[in-house]
N, CA and C atoms as a LAMMPS dump frame, in Angstrom:
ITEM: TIMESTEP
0
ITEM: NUMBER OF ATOMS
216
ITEM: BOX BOUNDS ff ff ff
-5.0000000000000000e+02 5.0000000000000000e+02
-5.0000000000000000e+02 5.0000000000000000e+02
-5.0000000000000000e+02 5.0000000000000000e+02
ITEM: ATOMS id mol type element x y z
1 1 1 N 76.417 186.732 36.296
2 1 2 C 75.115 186.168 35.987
3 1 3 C 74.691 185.264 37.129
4 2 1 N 73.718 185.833 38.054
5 2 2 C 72.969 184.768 38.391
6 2 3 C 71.676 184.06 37.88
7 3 1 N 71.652 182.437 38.001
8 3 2 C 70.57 181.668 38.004
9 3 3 C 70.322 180.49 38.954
10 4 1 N 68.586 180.705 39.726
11 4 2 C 68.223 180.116 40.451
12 4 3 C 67.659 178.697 39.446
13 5 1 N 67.434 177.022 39.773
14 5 2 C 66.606 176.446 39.271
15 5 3 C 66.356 175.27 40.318
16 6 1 N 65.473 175.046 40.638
17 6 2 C 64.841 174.199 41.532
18 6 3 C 64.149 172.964 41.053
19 7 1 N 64.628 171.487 41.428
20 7 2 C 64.094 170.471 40.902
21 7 3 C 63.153 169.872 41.764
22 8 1 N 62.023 169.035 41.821
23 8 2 C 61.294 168.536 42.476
24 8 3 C 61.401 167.534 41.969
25 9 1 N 61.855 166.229 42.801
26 9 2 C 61.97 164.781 42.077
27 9 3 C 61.507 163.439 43.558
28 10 1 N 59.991 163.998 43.264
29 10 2 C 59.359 162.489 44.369
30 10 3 C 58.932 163.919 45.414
31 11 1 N 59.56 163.318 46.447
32 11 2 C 59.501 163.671 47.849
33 11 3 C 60.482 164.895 48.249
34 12 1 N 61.709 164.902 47.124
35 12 2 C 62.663 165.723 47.559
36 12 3 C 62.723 167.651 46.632
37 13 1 N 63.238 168.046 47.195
38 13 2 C 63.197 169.325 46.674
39 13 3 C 64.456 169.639 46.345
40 14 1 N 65.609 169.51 45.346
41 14 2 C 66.416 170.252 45.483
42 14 3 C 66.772 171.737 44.41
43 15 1 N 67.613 172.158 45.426
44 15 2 C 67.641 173.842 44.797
45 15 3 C 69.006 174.192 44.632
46 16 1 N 69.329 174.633 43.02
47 16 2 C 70.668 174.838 42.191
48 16 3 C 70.588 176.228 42.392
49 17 1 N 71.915 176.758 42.737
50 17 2 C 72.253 178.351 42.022
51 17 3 C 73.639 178.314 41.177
52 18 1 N 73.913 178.867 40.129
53 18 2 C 74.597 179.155 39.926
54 18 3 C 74.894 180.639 39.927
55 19 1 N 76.272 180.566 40.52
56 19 2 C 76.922 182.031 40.936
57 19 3 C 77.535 182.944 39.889
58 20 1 N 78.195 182.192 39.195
59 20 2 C 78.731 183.063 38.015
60 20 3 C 79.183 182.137 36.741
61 21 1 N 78.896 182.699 35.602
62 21 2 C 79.249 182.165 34.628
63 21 3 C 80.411 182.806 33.395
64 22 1 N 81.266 182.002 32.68
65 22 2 C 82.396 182.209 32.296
66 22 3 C 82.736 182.053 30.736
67 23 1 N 82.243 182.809 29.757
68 23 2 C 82.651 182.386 28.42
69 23 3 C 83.172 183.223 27.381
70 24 1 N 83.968 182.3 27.129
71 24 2 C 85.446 182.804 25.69
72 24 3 C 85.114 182.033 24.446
73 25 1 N 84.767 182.742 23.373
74 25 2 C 85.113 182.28 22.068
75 25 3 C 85.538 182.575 21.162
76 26 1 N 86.516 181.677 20.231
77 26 2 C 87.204 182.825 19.209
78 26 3 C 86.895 181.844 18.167
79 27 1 N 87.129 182.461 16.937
80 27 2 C 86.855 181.331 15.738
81 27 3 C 87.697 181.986 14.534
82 28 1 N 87.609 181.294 13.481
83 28 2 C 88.603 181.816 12.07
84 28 3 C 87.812 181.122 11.16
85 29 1 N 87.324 181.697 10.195
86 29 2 C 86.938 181.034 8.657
87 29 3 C 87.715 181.963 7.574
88 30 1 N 88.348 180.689 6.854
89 30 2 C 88.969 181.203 5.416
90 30 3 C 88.453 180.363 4.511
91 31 1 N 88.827 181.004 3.224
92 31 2 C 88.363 180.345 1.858
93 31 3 C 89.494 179.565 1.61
94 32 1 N 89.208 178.61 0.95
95 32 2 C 90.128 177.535 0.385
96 32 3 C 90.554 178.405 -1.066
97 33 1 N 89.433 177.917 -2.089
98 33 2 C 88.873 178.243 -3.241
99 33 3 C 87.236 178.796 -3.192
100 34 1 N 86.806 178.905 -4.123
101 34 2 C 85.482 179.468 -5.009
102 34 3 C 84.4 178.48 -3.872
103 35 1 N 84.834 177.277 -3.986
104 35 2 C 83.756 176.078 -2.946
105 35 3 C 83.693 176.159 -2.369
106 36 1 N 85.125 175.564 -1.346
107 36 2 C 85.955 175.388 -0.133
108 36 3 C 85.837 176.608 0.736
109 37 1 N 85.744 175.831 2.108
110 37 2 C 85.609 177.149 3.019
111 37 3 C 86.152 176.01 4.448
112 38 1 N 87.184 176.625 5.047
113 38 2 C 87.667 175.922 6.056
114 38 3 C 87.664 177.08 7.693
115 39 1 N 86.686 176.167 8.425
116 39 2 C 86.777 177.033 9.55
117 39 3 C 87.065 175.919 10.949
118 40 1 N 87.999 177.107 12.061
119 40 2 C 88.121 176.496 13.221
120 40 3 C 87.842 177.197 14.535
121 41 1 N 87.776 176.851 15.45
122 41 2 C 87.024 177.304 16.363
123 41 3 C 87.595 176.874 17.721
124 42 1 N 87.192 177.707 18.899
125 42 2 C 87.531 177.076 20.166
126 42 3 C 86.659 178.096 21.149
127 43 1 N 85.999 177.158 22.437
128 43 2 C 85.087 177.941 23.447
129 43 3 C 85.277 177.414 24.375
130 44 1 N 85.286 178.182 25.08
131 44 2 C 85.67 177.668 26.652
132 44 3 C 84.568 178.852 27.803
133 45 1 N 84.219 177.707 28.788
134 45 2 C 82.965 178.221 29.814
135 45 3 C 83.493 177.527 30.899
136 46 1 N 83.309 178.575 31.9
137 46 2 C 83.736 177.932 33.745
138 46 3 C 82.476 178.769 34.154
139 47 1 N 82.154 177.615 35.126
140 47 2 C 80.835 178.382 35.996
141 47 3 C 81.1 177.454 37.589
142 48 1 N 80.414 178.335 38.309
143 48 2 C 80.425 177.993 40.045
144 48 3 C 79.25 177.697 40.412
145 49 1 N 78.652 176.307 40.895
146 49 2 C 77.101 176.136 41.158
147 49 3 C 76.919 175.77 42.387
148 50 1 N 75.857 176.142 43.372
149 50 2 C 75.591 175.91 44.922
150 50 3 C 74.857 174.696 45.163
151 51 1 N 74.412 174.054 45.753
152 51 2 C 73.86 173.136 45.888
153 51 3 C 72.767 173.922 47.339
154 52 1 N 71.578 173.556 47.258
155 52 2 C 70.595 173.705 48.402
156 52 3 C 71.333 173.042 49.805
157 53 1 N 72.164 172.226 49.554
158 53 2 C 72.657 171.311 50.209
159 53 3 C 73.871 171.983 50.883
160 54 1 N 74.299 173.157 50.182
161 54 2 C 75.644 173.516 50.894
162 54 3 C 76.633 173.405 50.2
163 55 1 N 76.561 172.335 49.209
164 55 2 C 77.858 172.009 48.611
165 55 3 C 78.02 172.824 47.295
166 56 1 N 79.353 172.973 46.794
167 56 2 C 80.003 173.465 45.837
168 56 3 C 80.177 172.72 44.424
169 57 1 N 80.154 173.228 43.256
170 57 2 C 80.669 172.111 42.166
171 57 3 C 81.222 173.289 40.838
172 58 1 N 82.221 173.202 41.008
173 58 2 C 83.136 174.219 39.842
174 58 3 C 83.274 173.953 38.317
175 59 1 N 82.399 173.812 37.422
176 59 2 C 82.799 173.205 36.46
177 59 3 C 83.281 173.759 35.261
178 60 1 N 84.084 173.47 34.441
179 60 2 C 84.799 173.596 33.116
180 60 3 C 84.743 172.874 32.101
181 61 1 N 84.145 173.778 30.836
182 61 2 C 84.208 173.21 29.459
183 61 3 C 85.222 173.684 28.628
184 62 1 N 85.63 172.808 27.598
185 62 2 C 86.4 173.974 26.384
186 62 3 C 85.927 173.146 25.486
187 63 1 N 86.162 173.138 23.914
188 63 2 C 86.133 172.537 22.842
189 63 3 C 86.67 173.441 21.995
190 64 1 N 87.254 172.577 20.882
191 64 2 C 87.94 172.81 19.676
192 64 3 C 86.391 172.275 18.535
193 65 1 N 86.674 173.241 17.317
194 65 2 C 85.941 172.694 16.271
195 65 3 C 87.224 173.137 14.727
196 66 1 N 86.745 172.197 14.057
197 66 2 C 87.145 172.037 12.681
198 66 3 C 86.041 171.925 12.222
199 67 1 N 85.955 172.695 10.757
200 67 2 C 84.743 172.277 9.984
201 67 3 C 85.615 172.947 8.338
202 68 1 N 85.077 171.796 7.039
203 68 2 C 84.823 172.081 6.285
204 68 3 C 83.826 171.923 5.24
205 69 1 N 83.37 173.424 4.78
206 69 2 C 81.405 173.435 3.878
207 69 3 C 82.167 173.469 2.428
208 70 1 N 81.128 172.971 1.843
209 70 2 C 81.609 173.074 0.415
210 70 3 C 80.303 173.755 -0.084
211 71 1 N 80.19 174.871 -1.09
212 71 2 C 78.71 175.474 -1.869
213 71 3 C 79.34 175.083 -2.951
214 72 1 N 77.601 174.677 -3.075
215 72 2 C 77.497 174.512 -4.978
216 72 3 C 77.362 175.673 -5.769
């Protein structure tokens, strides 16, 4: 995936690319009981971004989720 985005802030111009983007997600929901419903989760994203400037910036997310819904 590429994306170009270009900021204009005052006087200056700068210009982002990102080169490639990176995402994994997996998740699980089970029933407790009849109510109860317990789910967990995890995502993870790495992407590579250019700078107009030349420079490089590699960045990495992940997160974990827990959740529990209860229906009436």
């Amino acid at each position: 995936m590429r994306l170009e985005l270009s900021l204009f802030t005052g006087s200056e111009n700068m210009h982002f690319q990102v080169v490639w983007v990176y995402t994994l997600a997996a998740g699980l929901n089970t029933s407790l009981n009849h109510h109860l419903a317990l789910r967990f989760g995890y995502e993870y994203a790495e992407a590579d971004i250019k700078s107009g400037y030349g420079s490089k910036l590699k960045t990495k997310m992940s997160q974990f989720s827990l959740g529990l819904n209860y229906t009436f």
